[in-house]
N, C-alpha and C positions, 0 to 999 in steps of 0.2 A: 457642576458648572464646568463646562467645555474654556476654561481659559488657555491661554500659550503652552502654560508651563504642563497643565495635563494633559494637552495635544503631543507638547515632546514625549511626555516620559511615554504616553500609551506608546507613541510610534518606536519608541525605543526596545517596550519591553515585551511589545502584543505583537508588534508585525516583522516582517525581514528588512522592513525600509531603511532600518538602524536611526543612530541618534541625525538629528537637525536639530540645526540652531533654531533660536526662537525668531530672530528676524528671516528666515529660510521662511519658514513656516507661515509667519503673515505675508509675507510676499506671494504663497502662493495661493492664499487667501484672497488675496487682493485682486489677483488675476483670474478669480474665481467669483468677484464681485461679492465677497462675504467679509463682513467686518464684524466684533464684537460691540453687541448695541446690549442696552438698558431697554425692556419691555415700556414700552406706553399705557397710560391708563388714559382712559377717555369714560364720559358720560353722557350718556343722554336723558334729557328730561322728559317724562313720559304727562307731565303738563298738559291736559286737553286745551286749555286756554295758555298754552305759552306762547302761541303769537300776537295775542293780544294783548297780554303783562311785558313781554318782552317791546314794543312796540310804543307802549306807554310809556315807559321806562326809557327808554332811547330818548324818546322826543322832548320828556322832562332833561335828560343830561345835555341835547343837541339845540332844543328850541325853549325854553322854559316861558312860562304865559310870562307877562310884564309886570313886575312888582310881586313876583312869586318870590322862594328862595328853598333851593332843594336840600334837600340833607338824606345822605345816605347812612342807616344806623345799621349797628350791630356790636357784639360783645367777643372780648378772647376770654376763657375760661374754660376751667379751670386750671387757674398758673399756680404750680408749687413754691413755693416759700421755702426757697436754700439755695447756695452756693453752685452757680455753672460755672463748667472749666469755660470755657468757650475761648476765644483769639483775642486777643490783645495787641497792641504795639508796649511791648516795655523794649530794657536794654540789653542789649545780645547777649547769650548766654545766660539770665536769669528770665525762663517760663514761671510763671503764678502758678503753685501750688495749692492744688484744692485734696482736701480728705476723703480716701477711698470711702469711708463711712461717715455718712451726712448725717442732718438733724435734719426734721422735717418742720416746717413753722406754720402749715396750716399752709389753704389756698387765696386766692382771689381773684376777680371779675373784673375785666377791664372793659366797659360801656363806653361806645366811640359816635360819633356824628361828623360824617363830611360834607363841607359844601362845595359841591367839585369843581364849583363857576369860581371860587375865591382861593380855594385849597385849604381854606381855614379848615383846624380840627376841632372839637372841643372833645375832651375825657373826663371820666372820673373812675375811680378804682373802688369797689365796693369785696364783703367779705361774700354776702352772699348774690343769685339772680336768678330775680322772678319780679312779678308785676309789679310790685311796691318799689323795688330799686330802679326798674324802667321807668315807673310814674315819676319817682324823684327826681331820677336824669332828666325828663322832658321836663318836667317843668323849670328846674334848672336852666338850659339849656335854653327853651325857648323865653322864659321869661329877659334874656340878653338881645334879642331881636325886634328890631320892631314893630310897634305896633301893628302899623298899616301893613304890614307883608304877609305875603299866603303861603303857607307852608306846606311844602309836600315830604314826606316821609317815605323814603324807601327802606323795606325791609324784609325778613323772610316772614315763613309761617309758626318760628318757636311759640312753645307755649306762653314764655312771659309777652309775648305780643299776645293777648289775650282778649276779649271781649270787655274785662275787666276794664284793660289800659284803653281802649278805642270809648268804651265807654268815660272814659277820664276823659279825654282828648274833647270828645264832643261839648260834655259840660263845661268845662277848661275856657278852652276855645274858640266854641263854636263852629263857625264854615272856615274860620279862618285857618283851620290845621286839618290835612286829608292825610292818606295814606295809600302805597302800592305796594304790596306783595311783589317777591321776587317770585317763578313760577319756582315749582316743588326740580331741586338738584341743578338750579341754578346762579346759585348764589353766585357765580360771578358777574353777572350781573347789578350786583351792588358793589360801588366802586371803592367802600370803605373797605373791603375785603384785602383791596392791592397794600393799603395803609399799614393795615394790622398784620400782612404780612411780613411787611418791612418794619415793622415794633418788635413782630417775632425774633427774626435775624440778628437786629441789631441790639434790642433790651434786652429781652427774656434770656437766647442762648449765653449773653455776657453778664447775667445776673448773677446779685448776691440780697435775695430777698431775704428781712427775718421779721418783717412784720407788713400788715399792709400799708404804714407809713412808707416805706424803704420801696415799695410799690408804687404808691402812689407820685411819688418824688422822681423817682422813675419815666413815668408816663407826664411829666409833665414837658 
């Protein structure tokens, strides 16, 4: 890695240019229109139908039919169960001490549902995930909505979204509950994503999990 400091020394010990300072050196970087950047990742969705999932998906977040109610779902997991150092506010001069050598307490599944029209969230924390704990969540979940309202479910292609659970969905609820797929490597697209990031940042890196009570308490 081409940083300052191995820019000086090469120049110092490889060529006749002799020692420069480090701010010499970005200056003439700079005049040279070169900066030290971070590489970009990008992706693209190779989706034969991602303008039409995409499209559907929009109009649900921008237009929703009347008397609908969208919910964006998905899951974080697998979360470790132990002690982050991560940042805190305490008082100056005493950092929170965490042990070089952790305990491990087992993982967990956090099952999330946005309604991006109200920002309500609803969670629940499970050990394991697959169909059975997404059946749970939904019916959970929607059984708190009411009656009269048409549900639409954004989510990706995992496998606990399975034929299994759509097949639940139908006998459940009939026409009253649909579903859209996010297209394949675009899960941003689903807005609970931005949510769970911000769970991530702010729970998970400042955790001290040791069971999935301590998890779930957590998430609430």
């Amino acid at each position: 890695t081409w940083s300052l400091s191995h820019l000086q020394r090469y120049l110092t010990e490889e060529t006749e240019i002799g020692r420069l300072c480090r701010e010499t050196i970005r200056g003439i970087l700079h005049e040279q229109g070169i900066s030290y950047q971070e590489a970009q990742r990008w992706q693209e969705s190779s989706d034969p139908e991602f303008e039409s999932k995409r499209q559907a998906i929009v109009e649900c977040y921008l237009d929703p039919p009347p008397g609908t109610i969208v919910l964006s779902f998905d899951q974080k997991g697998p979360v470790q169960f132990l002690e982050q150092g991560g940042r805190h506010y305490r008082p100056k001069g005493k950092p929170a001490h965490v042990p070089e050598s952790y305990k491990r307490h087992g993982t967990g599944y956090l099952l999330a549902a946005l309604n991006p029209h109200s920002g309500e969230v609803w969670a629940r924390c499970f050990l394991k995930y697959n169909s059975g704990t997404v059946i749970w969540f939904l019916g959970w979940l929607l059984r708190q909505l009411p009656d009269d309202m048409y549900i639409i479910i954004i989510w990706d292609n995992a496998s606990p979204h399975s034929k299994t659970v759509k097949r639940w969905l139908q006998k459940r609820f009939g026409k009253q509950a649909t579903w859209l797929h996010t297209p394949t490597k675009a899960a941003w697209l689903n807005l609970i994503e931005a949510w769970i990031a911000m769970f991530e940042r702010d729970v998970i890196r400042n955790s001290r999990f040791e069971c999935l009570a301590d998890f779930s308490h957590a998430a609430r």
